[in-house]
C-alpha positions in Angstrom: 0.0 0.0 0.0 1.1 3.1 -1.1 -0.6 6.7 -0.1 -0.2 9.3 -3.0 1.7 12.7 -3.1 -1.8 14.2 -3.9 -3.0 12.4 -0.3 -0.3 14.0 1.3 -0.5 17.4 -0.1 -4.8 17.1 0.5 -3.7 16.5 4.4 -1.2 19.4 4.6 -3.4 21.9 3.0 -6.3 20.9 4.5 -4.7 21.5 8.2 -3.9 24.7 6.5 -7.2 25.9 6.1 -8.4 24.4 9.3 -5.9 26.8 11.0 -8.2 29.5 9.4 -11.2 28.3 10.4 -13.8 30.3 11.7 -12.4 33.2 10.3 -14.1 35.7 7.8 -11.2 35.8 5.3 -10.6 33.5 2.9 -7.2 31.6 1.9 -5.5 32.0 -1.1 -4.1 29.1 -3.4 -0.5 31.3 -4.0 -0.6 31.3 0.4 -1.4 28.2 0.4 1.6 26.9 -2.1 3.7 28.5 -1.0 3.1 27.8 2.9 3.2 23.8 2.2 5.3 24.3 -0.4 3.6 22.9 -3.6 3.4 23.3 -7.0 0.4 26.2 -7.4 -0.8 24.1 -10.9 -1.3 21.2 -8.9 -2.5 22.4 -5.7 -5.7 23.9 -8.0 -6.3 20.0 -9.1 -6.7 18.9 -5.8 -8.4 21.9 -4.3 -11.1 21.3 -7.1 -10.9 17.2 -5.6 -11.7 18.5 -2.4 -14.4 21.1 -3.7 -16.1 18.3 -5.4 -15.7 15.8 -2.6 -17.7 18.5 -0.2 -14.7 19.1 2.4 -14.0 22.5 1.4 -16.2 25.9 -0.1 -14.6 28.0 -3.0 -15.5 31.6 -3.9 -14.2 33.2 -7.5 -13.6 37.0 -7.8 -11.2 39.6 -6.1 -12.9 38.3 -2.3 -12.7 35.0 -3.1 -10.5 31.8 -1.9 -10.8 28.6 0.2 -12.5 27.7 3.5 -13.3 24.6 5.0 -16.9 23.3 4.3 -16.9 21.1 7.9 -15.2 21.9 11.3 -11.9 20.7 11.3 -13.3 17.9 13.6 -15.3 16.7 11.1 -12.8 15.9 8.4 -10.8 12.7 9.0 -8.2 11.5 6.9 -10.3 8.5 5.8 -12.6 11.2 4.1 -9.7 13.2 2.6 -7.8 9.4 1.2 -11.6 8.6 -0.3 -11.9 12.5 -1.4 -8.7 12.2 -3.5 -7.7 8.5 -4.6 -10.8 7.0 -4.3 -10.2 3.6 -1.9 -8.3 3.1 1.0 -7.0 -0.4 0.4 -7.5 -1.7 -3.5 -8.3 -5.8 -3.4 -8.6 -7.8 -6.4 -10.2 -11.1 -5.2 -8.4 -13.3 -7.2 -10.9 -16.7 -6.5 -8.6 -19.1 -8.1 -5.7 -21.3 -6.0 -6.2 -22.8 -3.0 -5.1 -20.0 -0.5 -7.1 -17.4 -2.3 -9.8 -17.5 0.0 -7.2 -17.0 3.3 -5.4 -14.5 1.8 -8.5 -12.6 0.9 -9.7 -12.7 4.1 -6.6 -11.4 6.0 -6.3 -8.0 3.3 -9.9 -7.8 4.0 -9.5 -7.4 7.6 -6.1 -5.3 6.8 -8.9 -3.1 4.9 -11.0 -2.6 7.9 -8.5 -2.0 10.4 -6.9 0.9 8.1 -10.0 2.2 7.4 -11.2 2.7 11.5 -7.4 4.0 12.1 -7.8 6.7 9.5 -11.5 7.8 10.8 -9.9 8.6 14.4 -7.7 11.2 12.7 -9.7 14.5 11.9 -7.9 17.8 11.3 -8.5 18.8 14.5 -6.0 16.1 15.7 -3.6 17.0 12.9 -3.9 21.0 13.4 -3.1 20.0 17.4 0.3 17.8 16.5 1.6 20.5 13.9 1.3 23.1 16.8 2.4 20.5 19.7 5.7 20.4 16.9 6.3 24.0 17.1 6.1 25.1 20.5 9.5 25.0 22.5 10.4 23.9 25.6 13.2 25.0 28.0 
């Protein structure tokens, strides 16, 4: 299993805009590239994945920008993996061979433990660590 660079970049920017949350203003896509430090061209891709997938609000025009659609406490990460690649954990059920069935059943289970693990991690939680990360202590 392999998470994407467009997974990653979703997370970061989403805790970006869940730092602004609440607040009248807007955020920018240049801020926003260039505070998580990706590529502006593809940072409109995704942000039009999460529009689409419902977990943020655009506005066009001079005013306009980005906002969350959801408190950051009701975003998890399993919503923003589904949002952008689609499934969590890809299976093909192969039926043929005599272990097929076993195997199956353990990437199944593989499936469903991944997929509670990511639901207990909202951007609230992730917005916390990032600032837990930058505060000092003497």
């Amino acid at each position: 299993m392999k998470l994407s660079v467009k997974v990653e970049y979703a997370c970061r920017v989403l805790v970006q805009l869940a730092r602004g949350y609440g607040k009248k203003e807007l955020a920018h896509i240049e801020d926003l590239a260039a505070a998580e430090k990706i590529p502006a061209n593809y940072l409109a891709q995704i942000l039009t994945d999460l529009r689409n997938g419902g977990l943020i609000a655009s506005r066009r025009g001079k005013q306009g920008g980005y906002a969350l659609a959801r408190k950051p406490e009701e975003i998890t990460v399993f919503d923003i993996i589904k949002t952008i690649d689609g499934e969590l954990l890809s299976i093909n059920p192969a039926s043929e061979g005599e272990s097929s069935r076993a195997v199956h059943q353990v990437w199944e289970e593989i499936r469903r433990v991944l997929e509670s693990k990511t639901r207990e991690y909202s951007l609230e939680v992730l917005l916390m660590r990032d600032s837990d990360e930058k505060m000092y202590y003497i």
